[in-house]
C-alpha positions in Angstrom: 97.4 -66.4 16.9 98.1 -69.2 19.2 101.5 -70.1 19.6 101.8 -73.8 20.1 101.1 -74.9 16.5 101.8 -73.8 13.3 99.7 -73.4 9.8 100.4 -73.0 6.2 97.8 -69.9 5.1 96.6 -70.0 1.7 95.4 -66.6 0.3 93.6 -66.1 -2.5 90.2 -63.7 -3.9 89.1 -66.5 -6.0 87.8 -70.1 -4.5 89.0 -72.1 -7.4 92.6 -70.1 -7.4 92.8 -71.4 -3.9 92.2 -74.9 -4.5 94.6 -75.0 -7.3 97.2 -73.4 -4.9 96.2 -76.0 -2.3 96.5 -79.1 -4.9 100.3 -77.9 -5.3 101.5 -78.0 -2.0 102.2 -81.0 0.3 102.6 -79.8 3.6 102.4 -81.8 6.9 100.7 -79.4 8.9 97.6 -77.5 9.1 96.2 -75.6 6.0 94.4 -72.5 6.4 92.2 -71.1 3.2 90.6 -68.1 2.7 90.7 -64.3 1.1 92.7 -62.0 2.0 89.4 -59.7 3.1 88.7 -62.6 5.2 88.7 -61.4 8.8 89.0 -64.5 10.6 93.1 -64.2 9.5 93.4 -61.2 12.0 90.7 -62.2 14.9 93.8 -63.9 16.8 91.6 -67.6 16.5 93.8 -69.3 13.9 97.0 -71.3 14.0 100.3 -68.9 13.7 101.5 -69.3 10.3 104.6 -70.7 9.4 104.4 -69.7 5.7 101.4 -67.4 3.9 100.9 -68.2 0.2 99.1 -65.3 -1.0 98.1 -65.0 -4.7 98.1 -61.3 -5.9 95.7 -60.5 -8.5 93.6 -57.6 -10.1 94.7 -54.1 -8.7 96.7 -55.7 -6.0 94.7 -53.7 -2.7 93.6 -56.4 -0.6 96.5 -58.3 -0.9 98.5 -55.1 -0.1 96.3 -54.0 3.0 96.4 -57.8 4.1 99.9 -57.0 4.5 100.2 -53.9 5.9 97.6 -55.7 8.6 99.4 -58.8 9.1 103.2 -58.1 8.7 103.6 -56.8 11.8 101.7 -60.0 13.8 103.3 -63.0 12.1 107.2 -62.0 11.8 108.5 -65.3 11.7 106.1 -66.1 9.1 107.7 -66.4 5.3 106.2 -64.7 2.2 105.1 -66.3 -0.7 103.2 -64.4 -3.7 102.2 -65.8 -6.4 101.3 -63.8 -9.5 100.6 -63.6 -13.5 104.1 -63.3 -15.3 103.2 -60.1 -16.6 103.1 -59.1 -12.9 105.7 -60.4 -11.7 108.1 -56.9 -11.6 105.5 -54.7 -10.0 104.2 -57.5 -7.3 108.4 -57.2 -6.2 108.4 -53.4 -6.4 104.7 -53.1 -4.3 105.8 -55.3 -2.0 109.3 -55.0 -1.2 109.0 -55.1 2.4 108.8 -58.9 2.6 111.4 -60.8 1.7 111.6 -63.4 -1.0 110.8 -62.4 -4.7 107.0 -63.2 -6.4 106.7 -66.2 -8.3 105.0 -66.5 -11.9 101.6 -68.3 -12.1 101.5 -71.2 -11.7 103.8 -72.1 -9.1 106.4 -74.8 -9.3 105.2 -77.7 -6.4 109.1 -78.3 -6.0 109.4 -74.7 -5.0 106.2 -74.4 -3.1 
């Protein structure tokens, strides 16, 4: 990661999931997409994130392993999961290690 400047990333399996997720937020800094298999995210070459948006879909294993992978390199970095309501409970119960609780798809661009 490099240190002197700062990122929003934007996780998601699906392209068109991300874009959506990316439409919602109005950040002022850079904006890094991609899914969470992606292994650009752990090479060390992009921007230190200040925030990861992650949406957490399916069975829930990449997102899961991209945390167990990441967690540990981007500590200052807050948590945000966004999932289907029905999903909601066992996305906070899988990943209770991170702080903040998962929000219901689709996110609200006040809370984003």
């Amino acid at each position: 990661m490099t240190p002197e400047t700062s990122s929003l990333w934007i996780l998601h399996r699906d392209p068109a999931q991300r874009d959506a997720l990316l439409r919602l937020v109005s950040a002022e800094i850079e904006i890094v997409t991609g899914s969470p298999a992606d292994p650009s995210f752990a090479d060390g070459s992009l921007p230190t994130p200040r925030a990861i948006l992650m949406g957490v879909v399916e069975d829930f294993e990449l997102e899961l392993e991209f945390v167990h992978r990441m967690r540990d390199q981007v500590p200052a970095a807050a948590w945000i999961l966004v999932t289907e309501l029905e999903d909601v409970a066992e996305v906070g119960r899988l990943f209770d290690s991170l702080t903040g609780e998962p929000l219901a798809w689709p996110p609200s661009p006040a809370l984003l």
